[in-house]
C-alpha angles and dihedrals in degrees: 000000000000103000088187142010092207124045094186118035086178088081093064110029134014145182122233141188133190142160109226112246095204094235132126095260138011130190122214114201113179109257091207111114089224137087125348112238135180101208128225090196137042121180108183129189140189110230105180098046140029104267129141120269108256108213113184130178137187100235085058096032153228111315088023108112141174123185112220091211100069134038095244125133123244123298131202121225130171086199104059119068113347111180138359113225141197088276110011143342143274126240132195126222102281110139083225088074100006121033116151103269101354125134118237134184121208119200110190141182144192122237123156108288108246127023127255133202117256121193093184103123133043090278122037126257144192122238146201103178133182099178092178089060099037095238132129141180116213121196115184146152111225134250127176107265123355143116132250142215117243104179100216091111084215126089099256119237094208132015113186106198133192138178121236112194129057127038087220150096113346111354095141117149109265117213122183114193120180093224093060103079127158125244088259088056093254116162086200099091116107142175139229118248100188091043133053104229121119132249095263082062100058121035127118141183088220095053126061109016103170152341129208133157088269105038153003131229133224141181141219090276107123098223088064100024126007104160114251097022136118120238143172136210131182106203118195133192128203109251121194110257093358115050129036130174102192150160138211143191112237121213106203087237120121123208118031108341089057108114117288113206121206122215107158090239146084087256098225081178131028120173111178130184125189092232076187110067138030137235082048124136121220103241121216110205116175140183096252099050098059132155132264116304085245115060133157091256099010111241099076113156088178107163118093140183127210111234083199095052147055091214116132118262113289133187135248127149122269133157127215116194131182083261111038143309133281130211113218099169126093096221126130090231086060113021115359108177117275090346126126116247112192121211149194128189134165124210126261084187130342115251105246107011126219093271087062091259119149130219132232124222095227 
């Protein structure tokens, strides 16, 4: 039996902290002893002040940014991330990624390097893959109704899309996830990354039209295809013992008998969203911004960022173990009683590697 796909998630996504510096450049190189990776994608985050999240990749570029928090199109600085390197990537003096003295977290991932075109679908794309870890950049200019080539060669689980150009009308964060489904069975739901609202307040009929292990499909709705127009999408596809796009059922109940998920990994990154209820943030927990030495049940990963939103770091309980995570809080953003929390995390180690190795939770 194949416990994991992936031995060393290291090789395909990391964690990263740094304190800006102020100058006019700063290189980050990861501080992990594994595996050597040049990322695709670099989602930065201010944690010690209120600042916009900074998300870069390599099909749009070095110095093209989008902030997952607001609505607002993409913007260009020569200040902001300036390079991606062998292991790890260069930033500018923005006080968004390098401000003197400020604390800063990097999420990266691993696509494919450039991009290449797909004609997979019934429009072309542009594509940055990493089929082994299940991870795609899409690059595309819309056009009504169509469909387009992801390259993962696997059905994603997730696909996170945003438009580029244009400051006006509807340009949210769309964010399809394959455990959010609508009473009539309709994969077209989807929820807002940059907004709080539930699934029941999203869904049409004009969005989000299929997904299959070539292509996506899309409709006429702006926010996904408005013609003429630049967008963006990050598809991601589960991966045994590194990747899982789950869901889970809260209950409303703290301590121990709060929900316990199960990933078959060591999570270094869990990002959750109540696709229940409404006016909840989607919460970002990871491996390197853990809690004090000394908690009340010792694996307390408690600081969180909102993806929604540009607030400093804060702090919630929440427990990462070598198998999975658990919630012991009574909050709606956690565990709102009955409602449907969607998930996506991504591995630190698998729990038992192929070698038959198992992990530790500290």
């Amino acid at each position: 039996m194949a416990y994991t796909d992936i031995d060393d998630p290291t090789a395909y996504f990391k964690a990263q902290l740094y304190t800006g510096d102020g100058g006019t450049t700063q290189a980050i190189t990861f501080n992990d002893t594994d595996t050597n990776m040049q990322p695709d994608w670099v989602w930065i985050k201010m944690r010690s002040e209120t600042q916009s999240h900074i998300l870069v990749d390599s099909v749009r570029g070095v110095n093209k940014y989008l902030g997952a928090n607001h609505n607002g199109g993409e913007g260009t600085d020569i200040n902001s991330v300036t390079a991606f390197g062998s292991d790890g990537f260069t930033v500018g003096n923005d006080d968004s990624v390098n401000k003197n003295t400020g604390t800063y977290v990097a999420w990266d991932w691993k696509g494919g390097g450039s991009a290449s075109a797909n004609s997979d679908g019934s429009t072309a794309s542009s594509v940055s893959a990493n089929t082994t870890a299940g991870f795609s950049i899409v690059g595309y200019t819309g056009a009504g109704a169509t469909t387009y080539g992801h390259g993962l060669g696997a059905t994603p689980n997730v696909i996170i899309i945003k438009k580029r150009t244009g400051d006006s009308g509807n340009n949210n964060w769309f964010v399809y996830h394959d455990k959010v489904i609508t009473a009539g069975g309709s994969n077209k739901s989807f929820l807002t990354l940059n907004e709080t609202g539930a699934t029941t307040a999203n869904g049409s009929a004009t969005t989000f039209t299929s997904v299959s292990s070539t292509t996506f499909g899309v409709g006429t709705d702006d926010i996904i295809s408005e013609s003429s127009h630049t967008f963006i999408a990050y598809c991601f596809a589960e991966v045994k013992g590194y990747s899982k796009f789950g869901s889970y059922t809260g209950n409303a109940t703290g301590g121990n008998e709060g929900p316990f998920i199960y990933t078959g990994f060591k999570p270094a990154w869990v990002m959750i969203k109540n696709a229940s209820a409404g006016s909840t943030d989607w919460l970002i927990y990871d491996n390197k911004r853990g809690g004090p030495a000394a908690t009340v049940y010792g694996n307390n990963n408690k600081f969180f960022l909102k993806a929604n939103e540009n607030d400093a770091e804060a702090n919630e309980t929440f427990d990462m173990y070598s198998n999975g995570f658990k919630i012991r809080i009574t909050n709606n953003f956690l565990n709102g009683d009955g409602n449907t929390l969607i998930y996506m995390a991504f591995a630190e180690s698998p729990f038992v590697s192929s070698n038959k190795i198992p992990t530790n939770a500290r």
